[in-house]
Structures are given as structure tokens and as C-alpha cells.
C-alpha positions as MATLAB code, in Angstrom:
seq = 'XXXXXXXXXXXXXXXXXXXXXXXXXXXXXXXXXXXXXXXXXXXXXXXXXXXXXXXXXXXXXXXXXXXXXXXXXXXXXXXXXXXXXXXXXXXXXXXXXXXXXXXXXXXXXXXXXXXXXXXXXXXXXXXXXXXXXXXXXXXXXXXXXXXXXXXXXXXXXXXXXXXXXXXXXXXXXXXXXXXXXXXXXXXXXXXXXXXXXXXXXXXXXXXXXXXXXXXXXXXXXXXXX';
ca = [
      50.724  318.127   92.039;
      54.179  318.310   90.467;
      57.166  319.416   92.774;
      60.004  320.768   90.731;
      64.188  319.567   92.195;
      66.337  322.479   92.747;
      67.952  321.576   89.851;
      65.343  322.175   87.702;
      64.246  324.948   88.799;
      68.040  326.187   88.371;
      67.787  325.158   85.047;
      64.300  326.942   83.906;
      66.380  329.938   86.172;
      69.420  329.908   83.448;
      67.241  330.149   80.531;
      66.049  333.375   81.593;
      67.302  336.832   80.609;
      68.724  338.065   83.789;
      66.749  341.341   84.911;
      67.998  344.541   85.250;
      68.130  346.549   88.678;
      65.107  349.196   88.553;
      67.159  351.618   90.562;
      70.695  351.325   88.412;
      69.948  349.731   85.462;
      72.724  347.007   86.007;
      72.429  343.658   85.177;
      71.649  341.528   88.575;
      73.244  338.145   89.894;
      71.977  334.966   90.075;
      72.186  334.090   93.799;
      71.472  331.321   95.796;
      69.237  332.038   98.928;
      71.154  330.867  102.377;
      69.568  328.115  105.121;
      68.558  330.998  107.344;
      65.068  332.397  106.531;
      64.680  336.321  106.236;
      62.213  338.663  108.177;
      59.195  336.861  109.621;
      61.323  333.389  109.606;
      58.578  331.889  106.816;
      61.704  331.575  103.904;
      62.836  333.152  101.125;
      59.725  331.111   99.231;
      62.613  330.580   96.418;
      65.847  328.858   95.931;
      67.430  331.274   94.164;
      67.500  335.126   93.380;
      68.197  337.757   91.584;
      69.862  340.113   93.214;
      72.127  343.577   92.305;
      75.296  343.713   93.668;
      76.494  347.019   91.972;
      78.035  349.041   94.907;
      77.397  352.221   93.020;
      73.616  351.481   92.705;
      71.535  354.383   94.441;
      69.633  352.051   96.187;
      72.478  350.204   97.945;
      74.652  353.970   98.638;
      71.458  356.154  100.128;
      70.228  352.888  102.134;
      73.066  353.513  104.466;
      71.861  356.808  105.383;
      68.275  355.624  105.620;
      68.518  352.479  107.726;
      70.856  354.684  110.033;
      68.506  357.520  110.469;
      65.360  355.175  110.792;
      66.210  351.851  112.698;
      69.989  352.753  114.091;
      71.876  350.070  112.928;
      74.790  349.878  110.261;
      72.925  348.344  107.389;
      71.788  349.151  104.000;
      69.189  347.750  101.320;
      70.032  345.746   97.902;
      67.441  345.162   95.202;
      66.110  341.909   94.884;
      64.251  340.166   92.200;
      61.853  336.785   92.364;
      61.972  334.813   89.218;
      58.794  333.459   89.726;
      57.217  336.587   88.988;
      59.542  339.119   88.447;
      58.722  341.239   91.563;
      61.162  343.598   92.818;
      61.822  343.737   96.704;
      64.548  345.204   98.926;
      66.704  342.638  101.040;
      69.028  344.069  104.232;
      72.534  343.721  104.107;
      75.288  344.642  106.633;
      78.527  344.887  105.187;
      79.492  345.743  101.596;
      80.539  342.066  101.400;
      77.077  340.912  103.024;
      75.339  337.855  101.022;
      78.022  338.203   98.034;
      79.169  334.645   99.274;
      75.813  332.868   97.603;
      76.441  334.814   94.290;
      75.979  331.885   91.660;
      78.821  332.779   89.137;
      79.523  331.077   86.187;
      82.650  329.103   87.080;
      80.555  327.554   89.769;
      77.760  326.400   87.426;
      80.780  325.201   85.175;
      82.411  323.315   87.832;
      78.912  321.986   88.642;
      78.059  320.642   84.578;
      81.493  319.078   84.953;
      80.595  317.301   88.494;
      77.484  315.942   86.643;
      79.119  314.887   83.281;
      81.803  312.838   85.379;
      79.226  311.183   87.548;
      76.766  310.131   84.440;
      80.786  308.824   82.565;
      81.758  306.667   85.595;
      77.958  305.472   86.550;
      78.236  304.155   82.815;
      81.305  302.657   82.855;
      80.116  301.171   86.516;
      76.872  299.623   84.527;
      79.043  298.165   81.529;
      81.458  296.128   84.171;
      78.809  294.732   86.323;
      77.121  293.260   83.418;
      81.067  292.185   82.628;
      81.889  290.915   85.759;
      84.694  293.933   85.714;
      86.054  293.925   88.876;
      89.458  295.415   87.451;
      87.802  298.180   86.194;
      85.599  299.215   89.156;
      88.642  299.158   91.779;
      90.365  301.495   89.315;
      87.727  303.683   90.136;
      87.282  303.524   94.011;
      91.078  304.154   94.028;
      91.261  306.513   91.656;
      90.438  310.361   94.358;
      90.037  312.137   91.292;
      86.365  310.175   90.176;
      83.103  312.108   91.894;
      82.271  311.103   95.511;
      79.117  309.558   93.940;
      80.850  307.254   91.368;
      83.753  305.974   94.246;
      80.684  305.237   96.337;
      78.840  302.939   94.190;
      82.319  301.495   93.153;
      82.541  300.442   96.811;
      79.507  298.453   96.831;
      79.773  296.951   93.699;
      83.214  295.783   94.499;
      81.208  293.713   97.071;
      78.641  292.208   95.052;
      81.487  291.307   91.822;
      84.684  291.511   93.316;
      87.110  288.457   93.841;
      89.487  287.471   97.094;
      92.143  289.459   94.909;
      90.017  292.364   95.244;
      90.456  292.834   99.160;
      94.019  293.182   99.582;
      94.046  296.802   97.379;
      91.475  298.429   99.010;
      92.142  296.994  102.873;
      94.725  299.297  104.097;
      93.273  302.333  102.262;
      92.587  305.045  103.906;
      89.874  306.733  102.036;
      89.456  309.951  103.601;
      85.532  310.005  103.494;
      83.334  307.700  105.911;
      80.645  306.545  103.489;
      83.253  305.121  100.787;
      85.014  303.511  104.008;
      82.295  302.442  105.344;
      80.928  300.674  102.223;
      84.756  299.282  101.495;
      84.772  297.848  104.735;
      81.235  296.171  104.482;
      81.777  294.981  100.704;
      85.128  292.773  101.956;
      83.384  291.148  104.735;
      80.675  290.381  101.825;
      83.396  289.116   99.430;
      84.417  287.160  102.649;
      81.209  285.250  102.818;
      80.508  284.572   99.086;
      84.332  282.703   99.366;
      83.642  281.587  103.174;
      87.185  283.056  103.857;
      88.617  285.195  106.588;
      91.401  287.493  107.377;
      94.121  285.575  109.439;
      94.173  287.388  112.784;
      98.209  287.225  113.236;
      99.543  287.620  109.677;
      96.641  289.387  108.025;
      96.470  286.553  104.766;
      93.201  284.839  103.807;
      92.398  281.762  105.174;
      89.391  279.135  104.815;
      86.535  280.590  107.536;
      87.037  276.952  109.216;
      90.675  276.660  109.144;
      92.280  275.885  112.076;
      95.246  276.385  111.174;
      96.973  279.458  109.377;
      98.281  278.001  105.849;
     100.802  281.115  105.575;
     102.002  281.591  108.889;
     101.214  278.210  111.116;
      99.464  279.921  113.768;
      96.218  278.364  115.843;
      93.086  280.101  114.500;
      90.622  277.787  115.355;
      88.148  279.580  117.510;
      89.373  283.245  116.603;
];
């Protein structure tokens, strides 16, 4: 059995025609359901929606009225389409603002192409200087906070597996404002460490032999530290 990625199934989603609402003939949203399941707690069954969001739609304005008289509560109705099968439903909402913030606009899928284009551009950079021993290259990227999450990441633990004794001193008192990259900066120097058996002088902070026992740049006993 083949599983489709939420991406893909975004991506069949897109090349749809977006429905129309059967109760105001406006075009509907895309929209992306939320973590919390709906009604009898089973899911949404879908990642994403349709849904209308046209506050003058005569479903959303008389569904005020309704829920009041009916259940008691402050709530109305919006129409709801699955893209699966194009069946119309009603989905509760309880404020005129309620489940707008999962609308999937366009700037967001924009922003999102542009997340993916950047992190294919630096993962093939990435691949060209491992196979040319660029360590240059790949600290420009872990450095650089305006390269994709992703693409810093990897730069990280290639740094470690390529990367020279020059390569420690730019990226040791960096604070990189994410745990993983830190994490992986901070394992891939005690890597470069061991490929050079080298260490970090405990007083002055300069690189030393592992078995030194003295400190060449600042004379202090290390032996044992």
C-alpha cells in the first residue's frame, strides 16, 4: 500500500480548482486542519481543507441564530469541503476569527517553495565541497543565519568529518541560537580533535598536542587535565 507525505498530498491539493461554497457561491480557502481532532476525537481524516471564510455567506450569518436557539452556546457553522471527494460538511466555529489562523494563503506556500529551493541550493553546494574537501565553503554556510535550518545543520556535521584545526576556532565561541546546530558544532570539534589528536588548552583556550604536557602558547602544566 502506498502512503502519500503531506507534501504531496498538498501538491495534488494545488492542482485542483478550488470549489465554490454551495451556500454563497464564493470561492473557498485552502486550509490546513489543526492538531486537535473535531467531534468524536477520530480526526479530521485529511490534512487539509477547503473551507469558506466569506462572513457574508448565509450559512456562516443564520448559524448564529441556530446554534443559539438549539445548543445555547455562542457559535456558528462554516462550510467545509473534503478534497478527497468533494463532500460538503459544516464545521463549528466560535468567533468570527475562529480557525482563520490555518488559512493556507499564497504568501505562505511562496515562502514555503522558497524554504525548499534554498535547502535543495545549499544541500548541493554541501555535496560539491565534500567531494572537494571544501571546508571554506561549508563554514560559510553554518555561519551564514540567513541559510535554512536544514542546510546549517548538515554544515555542522560535515565540518566534523572535512574540517581542519583552523576550522574550530570560528565556530567555538558561536552562539548559534538553535540546540541541534550547537549541538552538532560542539560534537564535530571534539571529532576534528581526534582525527588531529589535539585538545583545547584548559587555561589559554589554544590547541595543543592531546599528550602535551606542557602548554606550547602559554607554559602552563596540562599534563593530566
Amino acid at each position: 500500500m502506498n502512503f502519500e507525505t503531506k507534501e504531496q498530498v498538498l501538491e495534488k491539493i494545488l492542482s485542483q480548482e478550488k470549489p465554490k461554497c454551495p451556500h454563497c457561491g464564493k470561492e473557498m480557502n485552502l486550509w490546513e486542519v489543526p492538531p486537535v481532532s473535531m467531534g468524536d476525537g477520530l480526526g479530521w481524516g485529511e490534512p487539509y481543507l477547503f473551507v469558506c471564510f466569506n462572513d457574508e455567506c448565509s450559512l456562516y450569518n443564520q448559524g448564529w441564530n441556530k446554534v443559539q436557539e438549539d445548543y445555547g452556546h455562542n457559535a456558528s457553522y462554516r462550510s467545509m469541503c473534503y478534497p478527497s471527494s468533494g463532500t460538503f460538511e459544516c464545521m463549528p466555529v466560535f468567533s468570527q476569527s475562529g480557525a482563520t489562523g490555518q488559512v493556507v494563503d499564497e504568501q505562505v506556500l511562496m515562502q514555503e517553495d522558497m524554504l525548499k529551493e534554498a535547502i535543495k541550493k545549499g544541500f548541493s553546494i554541501l555535496a560539491g565541497c565534500y567531494v572537494e574537501k571544501d571546508d571554506v565553503t561549508i563554514l560559510r554556510l553554518l555561519l551564514d543565519a540567513t541559510e535554512p535550518v536544514r542546510v546549517r545543520l548538515k554544515a555542522a556535521e560535515m565540518i566534523g568529518d572535512i574540517g581542519g584545526l583552523e576550522s574550530i576556532d570560528p565556530i567555538r565561541n558561536v552562539k548559534f541560537g538553535n540546540q541541534l546546530i550547537q549541538k552538532q558544532v560542539d560534537e564535530s570539534i571534539k571529532k576534528i580533535h581526534e582525527r588531529h589528536y589535539t585538545r583545547e588548552c584548559p587555561f589559554c583556550a589554544e590547541i595543543i598536542k592531546k599528550r602535551a604536557n606542557v602548554c606550547k602558547h602559554c607554559s602552563k602544566e596540562v599534563a593530566g587535565i
